[in-house]
C-alpha positions in Angstrom: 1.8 17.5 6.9 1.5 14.0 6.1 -1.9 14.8 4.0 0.1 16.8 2.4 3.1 14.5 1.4 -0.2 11.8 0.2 -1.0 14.7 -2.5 1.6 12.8 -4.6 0.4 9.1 -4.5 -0.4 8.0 -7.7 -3.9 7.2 -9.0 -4.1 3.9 -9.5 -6.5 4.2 -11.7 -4.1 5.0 -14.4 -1.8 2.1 -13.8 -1.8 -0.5 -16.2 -2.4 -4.4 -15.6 -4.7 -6.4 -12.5 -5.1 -5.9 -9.0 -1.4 -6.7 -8.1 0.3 -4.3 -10.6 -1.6 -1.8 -9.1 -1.4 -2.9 -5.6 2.6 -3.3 -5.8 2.6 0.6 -7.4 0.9 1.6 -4.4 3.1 -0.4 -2.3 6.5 0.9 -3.5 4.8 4.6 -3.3 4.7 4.0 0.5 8.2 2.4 0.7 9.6 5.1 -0.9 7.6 8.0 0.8 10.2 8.2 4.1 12.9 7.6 1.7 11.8 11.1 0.5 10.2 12.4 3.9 12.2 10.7 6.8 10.5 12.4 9.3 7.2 10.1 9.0 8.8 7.4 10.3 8.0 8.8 13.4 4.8 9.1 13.2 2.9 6.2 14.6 0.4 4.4 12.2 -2.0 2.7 14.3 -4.3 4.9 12.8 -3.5 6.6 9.8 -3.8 10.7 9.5 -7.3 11.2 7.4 -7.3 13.6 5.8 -8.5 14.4 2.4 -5.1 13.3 0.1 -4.8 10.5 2.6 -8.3 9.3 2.3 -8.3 9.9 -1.5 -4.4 7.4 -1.6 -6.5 4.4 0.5 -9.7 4.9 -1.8 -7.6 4.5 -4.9 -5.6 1.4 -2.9 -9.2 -0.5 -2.5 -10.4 0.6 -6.3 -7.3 -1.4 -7.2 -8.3 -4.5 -5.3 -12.0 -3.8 -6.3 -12.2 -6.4 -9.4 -11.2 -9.4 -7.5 -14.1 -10.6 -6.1 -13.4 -10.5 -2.7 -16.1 -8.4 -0.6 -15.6 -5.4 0.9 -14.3 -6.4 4.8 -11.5 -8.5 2.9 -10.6 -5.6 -0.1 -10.0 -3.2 3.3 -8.0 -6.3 5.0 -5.9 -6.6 2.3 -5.0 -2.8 1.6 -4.7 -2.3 5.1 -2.6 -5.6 5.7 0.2 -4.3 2.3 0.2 -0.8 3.7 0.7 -2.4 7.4 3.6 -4.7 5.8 5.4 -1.8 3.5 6.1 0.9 6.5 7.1 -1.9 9.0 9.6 -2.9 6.1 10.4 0.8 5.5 11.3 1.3 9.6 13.5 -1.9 8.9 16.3 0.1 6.7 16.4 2.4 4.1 19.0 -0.4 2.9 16.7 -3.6 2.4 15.1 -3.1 -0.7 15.6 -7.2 -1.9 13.8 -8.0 1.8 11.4 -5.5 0.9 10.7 -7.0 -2.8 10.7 -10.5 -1.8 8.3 -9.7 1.1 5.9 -7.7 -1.1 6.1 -10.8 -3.5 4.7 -13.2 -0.6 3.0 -11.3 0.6 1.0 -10.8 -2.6 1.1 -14.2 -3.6 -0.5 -14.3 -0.7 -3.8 -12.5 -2.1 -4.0 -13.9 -5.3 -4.7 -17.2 -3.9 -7.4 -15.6 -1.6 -8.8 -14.0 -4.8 -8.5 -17.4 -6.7 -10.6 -18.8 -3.5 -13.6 -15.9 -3.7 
């Protein structure tokens, strides 16, 4: 089931702008997904369900982050460490969008100054 509800991630691909335009479009897909499907929050996401429209969401995620410089071990870190960040934030509260924002805005901050280091 949750492959299925991944068939409607966005390809990131088409998204206009760097790295962080289309990692925050990616990010805000995921908070919004149990908006949409609440029953995923309980599902637990130590390891993510892989299957094909799954797979094809996190290959789209690191295509985003591919430009940057940064080598392969640290485009998976990052992906993995937004996508980590965005559900916790989404079991938080359905309510907490300006935590959410201003997280997702530190958190990316974060990156840029590791891809301004590589």
């Amino acid at each position: 089931m949750v492959d299925l509800v991944n068939a409607g991630s966005p390809d990131l691909d088409q998204v206009e702008g760097d790295w962080r335009a289309r990692l925050e479009v990616a990010a805000r897909e995921e908070y919004e997904l149990p908006h949409r499907h609440p029953w995923v929050l309980g599902i637990p996401w130590t390891r993510g369900p892989l299957g094909p429209h799954s797979l094809t969401a996190f290959e789209s995620a690191l295509r985003a982050v591919a430009g940057t410089g940064l080598d392969d071990a640290h485009r998976v870190q990052v992906v993995t460490a937004v996508m980590r960040y965005v559900r916790g934030a989404a079991r938080e509260s359905a309510d907490a969008r300006s935590s959410f924002e201003c997280g997702l805005a530190r958190l990316l901050d974060g990156v840029a100054r590791l891809v301004e280091r590589s």
